[in-house]
MIRO-617003 format. One record per residue: residue in one letter; x, y, z of N, C-alpha, C in turn. Coordinates in Angstrom, 3 decimals. Layout:
<nodes>
NODE resn      n_u      n_v      n_w     ca_u     ca_v     ca_w      c_u      c_v      c_w
NODE    a        X        Y        Z        X        Y        Z        X        Y        Z
...
</nodes>
This chain:
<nodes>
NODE resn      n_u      n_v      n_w     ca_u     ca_v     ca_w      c_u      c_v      c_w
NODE    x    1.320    5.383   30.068   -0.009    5.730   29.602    0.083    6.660   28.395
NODE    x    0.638    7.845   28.564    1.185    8.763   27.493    1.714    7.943   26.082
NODE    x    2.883    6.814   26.804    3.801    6.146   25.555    2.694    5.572   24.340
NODE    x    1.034    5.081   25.213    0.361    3.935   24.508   -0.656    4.656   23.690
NODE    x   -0.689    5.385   24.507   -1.855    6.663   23.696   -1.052    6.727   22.245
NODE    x    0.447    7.593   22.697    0.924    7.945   21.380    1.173    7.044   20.053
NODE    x    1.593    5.945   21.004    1.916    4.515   20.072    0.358    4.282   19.420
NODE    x   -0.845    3.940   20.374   -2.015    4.114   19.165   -2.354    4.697   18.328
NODE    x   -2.724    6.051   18.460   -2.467    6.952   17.232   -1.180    7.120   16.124
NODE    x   -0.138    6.909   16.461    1.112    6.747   15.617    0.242    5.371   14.693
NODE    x    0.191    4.322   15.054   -0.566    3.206   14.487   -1.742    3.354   13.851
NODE    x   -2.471    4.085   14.224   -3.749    4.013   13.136   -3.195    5.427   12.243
NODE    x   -2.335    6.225   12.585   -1.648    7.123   11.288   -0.953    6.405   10.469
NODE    x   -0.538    5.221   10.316   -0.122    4.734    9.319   -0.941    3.199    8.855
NODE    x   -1.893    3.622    9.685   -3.005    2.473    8.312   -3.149    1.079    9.209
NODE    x   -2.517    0.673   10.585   -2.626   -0.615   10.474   -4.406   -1.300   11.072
NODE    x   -4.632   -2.302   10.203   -5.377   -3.233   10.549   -5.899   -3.450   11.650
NODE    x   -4.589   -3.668   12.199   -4.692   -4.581   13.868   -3.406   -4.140   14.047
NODE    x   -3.911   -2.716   15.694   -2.798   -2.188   16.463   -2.025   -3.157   17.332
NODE    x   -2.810   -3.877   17.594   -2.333   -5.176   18.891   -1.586   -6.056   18.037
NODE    x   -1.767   -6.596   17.007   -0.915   -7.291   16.172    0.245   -6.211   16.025
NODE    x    0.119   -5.257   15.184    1.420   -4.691   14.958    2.614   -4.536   16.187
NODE    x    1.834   -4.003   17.537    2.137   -3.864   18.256    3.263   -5.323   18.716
NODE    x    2.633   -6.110   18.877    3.434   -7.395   19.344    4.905   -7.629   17.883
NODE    x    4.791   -7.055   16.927    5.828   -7.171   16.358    7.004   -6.138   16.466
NODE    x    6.540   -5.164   17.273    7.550   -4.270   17.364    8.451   -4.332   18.144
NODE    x    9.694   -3.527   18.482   10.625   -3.688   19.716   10.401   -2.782   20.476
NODE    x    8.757   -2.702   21.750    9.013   -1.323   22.140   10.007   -1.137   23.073
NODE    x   11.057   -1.840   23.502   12.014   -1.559   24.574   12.948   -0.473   23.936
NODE    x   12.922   -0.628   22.543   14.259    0.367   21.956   13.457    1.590   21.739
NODE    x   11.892    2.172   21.519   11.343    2.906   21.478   11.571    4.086   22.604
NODE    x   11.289    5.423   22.245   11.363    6.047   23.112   10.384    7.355   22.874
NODE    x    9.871    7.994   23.794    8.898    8.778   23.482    9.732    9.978   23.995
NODE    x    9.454   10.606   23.114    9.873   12.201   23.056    9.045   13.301   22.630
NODE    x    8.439   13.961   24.113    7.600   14.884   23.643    6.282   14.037   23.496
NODE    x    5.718   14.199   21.750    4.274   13.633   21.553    4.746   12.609   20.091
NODE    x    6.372   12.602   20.085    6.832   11.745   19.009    7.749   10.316   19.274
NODE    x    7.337    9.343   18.800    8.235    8.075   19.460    9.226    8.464   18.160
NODE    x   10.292    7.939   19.334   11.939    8.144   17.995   11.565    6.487   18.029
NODE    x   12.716    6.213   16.815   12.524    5.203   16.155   11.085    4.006   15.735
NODE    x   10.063    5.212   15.682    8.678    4.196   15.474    8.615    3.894   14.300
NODE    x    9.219    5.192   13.207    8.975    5.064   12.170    9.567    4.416   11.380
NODE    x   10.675    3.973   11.557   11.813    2.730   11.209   10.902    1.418   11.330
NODE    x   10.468    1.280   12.743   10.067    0.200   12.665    8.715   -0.695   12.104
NODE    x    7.805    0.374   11.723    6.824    0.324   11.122    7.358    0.244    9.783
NODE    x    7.979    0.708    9.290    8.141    0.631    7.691    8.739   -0.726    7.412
NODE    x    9.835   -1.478    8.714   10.125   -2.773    8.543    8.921   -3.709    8.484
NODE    x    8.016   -3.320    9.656    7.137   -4.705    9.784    6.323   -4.562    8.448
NODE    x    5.999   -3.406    8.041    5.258   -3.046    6.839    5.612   -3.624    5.799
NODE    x    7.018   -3.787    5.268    7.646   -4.243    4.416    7.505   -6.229    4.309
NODE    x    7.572   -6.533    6.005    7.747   -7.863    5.802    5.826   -8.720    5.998
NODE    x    5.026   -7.651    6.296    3.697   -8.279    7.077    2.916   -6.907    6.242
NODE    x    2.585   -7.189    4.502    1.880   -5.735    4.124    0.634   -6.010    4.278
NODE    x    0.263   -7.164    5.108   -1.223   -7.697    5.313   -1.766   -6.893    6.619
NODE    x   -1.469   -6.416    7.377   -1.010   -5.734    8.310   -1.926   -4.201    8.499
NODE    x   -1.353   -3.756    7.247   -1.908   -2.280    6.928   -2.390   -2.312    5.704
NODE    x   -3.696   -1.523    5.757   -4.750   -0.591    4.486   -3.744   -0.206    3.543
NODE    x   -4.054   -0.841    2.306   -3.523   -0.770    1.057   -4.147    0.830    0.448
NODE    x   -3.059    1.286    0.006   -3.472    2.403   -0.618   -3.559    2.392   -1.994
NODE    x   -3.541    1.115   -2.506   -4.181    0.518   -3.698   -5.576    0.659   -3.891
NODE    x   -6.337    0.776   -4.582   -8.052    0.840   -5.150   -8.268   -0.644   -5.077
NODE    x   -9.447   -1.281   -4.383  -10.015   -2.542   -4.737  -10.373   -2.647   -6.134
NODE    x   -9.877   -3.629   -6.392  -10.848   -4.323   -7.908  -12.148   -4.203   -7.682
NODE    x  -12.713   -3.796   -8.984  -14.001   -3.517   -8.881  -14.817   -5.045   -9.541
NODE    x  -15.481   -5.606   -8.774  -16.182   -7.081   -9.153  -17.085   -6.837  -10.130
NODE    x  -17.400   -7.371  -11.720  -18.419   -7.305  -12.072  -19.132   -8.338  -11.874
NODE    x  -20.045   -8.795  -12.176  -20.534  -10.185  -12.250  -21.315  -10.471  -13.704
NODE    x  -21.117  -11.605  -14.324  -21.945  -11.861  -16.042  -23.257  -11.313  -15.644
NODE    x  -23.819  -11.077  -16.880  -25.302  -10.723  -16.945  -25.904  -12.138  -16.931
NODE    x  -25.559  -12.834  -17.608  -26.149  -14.164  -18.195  -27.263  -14.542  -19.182
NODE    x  -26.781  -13.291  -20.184  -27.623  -13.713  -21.123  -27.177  -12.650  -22.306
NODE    x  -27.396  -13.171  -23.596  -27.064  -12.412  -24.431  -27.602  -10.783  -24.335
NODE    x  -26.842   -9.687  -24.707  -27.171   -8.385  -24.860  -28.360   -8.235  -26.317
NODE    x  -29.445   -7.642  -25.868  -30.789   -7.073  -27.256  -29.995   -6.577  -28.495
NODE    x  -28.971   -5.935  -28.482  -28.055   -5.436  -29.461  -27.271   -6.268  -30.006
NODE    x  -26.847   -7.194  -29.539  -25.906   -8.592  -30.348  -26.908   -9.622  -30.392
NODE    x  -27.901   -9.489  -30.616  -29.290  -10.961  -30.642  -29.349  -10.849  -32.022
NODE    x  -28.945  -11.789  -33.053  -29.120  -11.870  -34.381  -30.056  -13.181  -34.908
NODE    x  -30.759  -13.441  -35.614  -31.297  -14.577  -35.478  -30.899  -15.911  -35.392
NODE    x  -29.335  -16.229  -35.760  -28.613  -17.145  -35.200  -28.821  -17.385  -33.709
NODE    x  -28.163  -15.976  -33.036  -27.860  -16.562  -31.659  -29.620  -16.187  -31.031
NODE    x  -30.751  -15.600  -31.534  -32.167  -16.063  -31.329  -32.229  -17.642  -30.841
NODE    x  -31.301  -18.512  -32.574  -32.101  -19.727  -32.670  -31.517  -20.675  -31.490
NODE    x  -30.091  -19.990  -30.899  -29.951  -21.032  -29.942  -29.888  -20.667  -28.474
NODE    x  -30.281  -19.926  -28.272  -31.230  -19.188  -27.064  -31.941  -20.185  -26.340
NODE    x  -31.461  -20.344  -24.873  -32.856  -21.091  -24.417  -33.799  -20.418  -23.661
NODE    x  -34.548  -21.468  -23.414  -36.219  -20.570  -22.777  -35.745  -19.094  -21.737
NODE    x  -35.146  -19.444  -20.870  -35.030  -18.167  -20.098  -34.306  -17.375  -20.774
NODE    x  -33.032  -17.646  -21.700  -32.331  -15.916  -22.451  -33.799  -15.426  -22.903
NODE    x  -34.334  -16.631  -23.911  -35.580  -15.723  -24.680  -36.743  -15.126  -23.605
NODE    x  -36.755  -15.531  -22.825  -37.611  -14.920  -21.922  -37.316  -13.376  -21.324
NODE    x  -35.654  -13.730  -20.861  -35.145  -12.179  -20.497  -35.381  -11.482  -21.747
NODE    x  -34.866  -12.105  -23.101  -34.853  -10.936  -24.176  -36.106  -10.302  -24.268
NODE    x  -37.543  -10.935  -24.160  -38.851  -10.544  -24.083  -39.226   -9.639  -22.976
NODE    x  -38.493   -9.608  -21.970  -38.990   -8.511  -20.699  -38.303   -7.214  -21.036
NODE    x  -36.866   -7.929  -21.330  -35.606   -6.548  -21.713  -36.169   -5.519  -23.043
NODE    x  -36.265   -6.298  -24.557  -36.838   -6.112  -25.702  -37.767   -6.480  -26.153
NODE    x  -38.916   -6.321  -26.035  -40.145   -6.887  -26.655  -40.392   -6.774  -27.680
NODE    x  -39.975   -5.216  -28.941  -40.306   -5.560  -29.862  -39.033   -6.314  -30.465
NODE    x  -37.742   -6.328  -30.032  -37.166   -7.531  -31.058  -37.247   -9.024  -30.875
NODE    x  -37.746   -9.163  -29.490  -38.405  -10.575  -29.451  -39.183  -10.430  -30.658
NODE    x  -40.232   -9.957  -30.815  -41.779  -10.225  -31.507  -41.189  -10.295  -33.138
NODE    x  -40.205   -9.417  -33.597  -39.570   -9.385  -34.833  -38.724  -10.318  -34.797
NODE    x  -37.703  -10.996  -34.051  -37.141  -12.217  -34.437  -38.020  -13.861  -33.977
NODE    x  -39.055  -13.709  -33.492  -40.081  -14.966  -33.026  -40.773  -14.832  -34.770
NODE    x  -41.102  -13.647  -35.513  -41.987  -13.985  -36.491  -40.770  -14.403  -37.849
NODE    x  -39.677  -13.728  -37.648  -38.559  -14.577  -38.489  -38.660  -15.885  -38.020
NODE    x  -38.440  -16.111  -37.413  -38.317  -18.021  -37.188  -39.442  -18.655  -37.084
NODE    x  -40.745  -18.189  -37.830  -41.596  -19.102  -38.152  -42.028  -19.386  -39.351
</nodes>
């Protein structure tokens, strides 16, 4: 009871995912608890770690997702890319910028 306690917490101190997974990869027969410390846990965690890093919380930063706007930016709208604009860019550009809608709609007439 003591050994599993310690073995859980030893396990979520080093990040894993899934204790029950890790768990089934380990050798706990060679394990031994001493005190409130398993000898050889930490050997063996750094192996499975090494071969299964899916395992344990990356101490890497997630990529941060952007997603397109989908539509040209009010600041790069020149009357070129005005003229080939379709209905909805020009529509966003009219909610986003209204007066450079109204100044590039009276250029192109």
């Amino acid at each position: 009871m003591q050994f599993d306690f310690a073995l859980t917490n030893a396990l979520a101190g080093a990040k894993a995912k899934n204790a029950k997974a890790v768990k089934a990869l380990l050798d706990l027969d060679s394990l031994k608890l001493n005190g409130e410390e398993i000898v050889g846990l930490k050997e063996q965690i750094e192996k499975v770690r090494a071969e299964n890093s899916y395992l344990f919380e990356s101490d890497k930063k997630a990529p941060e997702v952007v997603r397109p706007t989908g539509g040209v930016a009010p600041t790069q709208t020149t009357e070129e890319a005005f003229g080939k604009m379709g209905y909805m860019a020009r529509l966003a550009l009219k909610k986003s910028n209204p007066n450079l809608y109204q100044e590039l709609t009276k250029k192109e007439q």
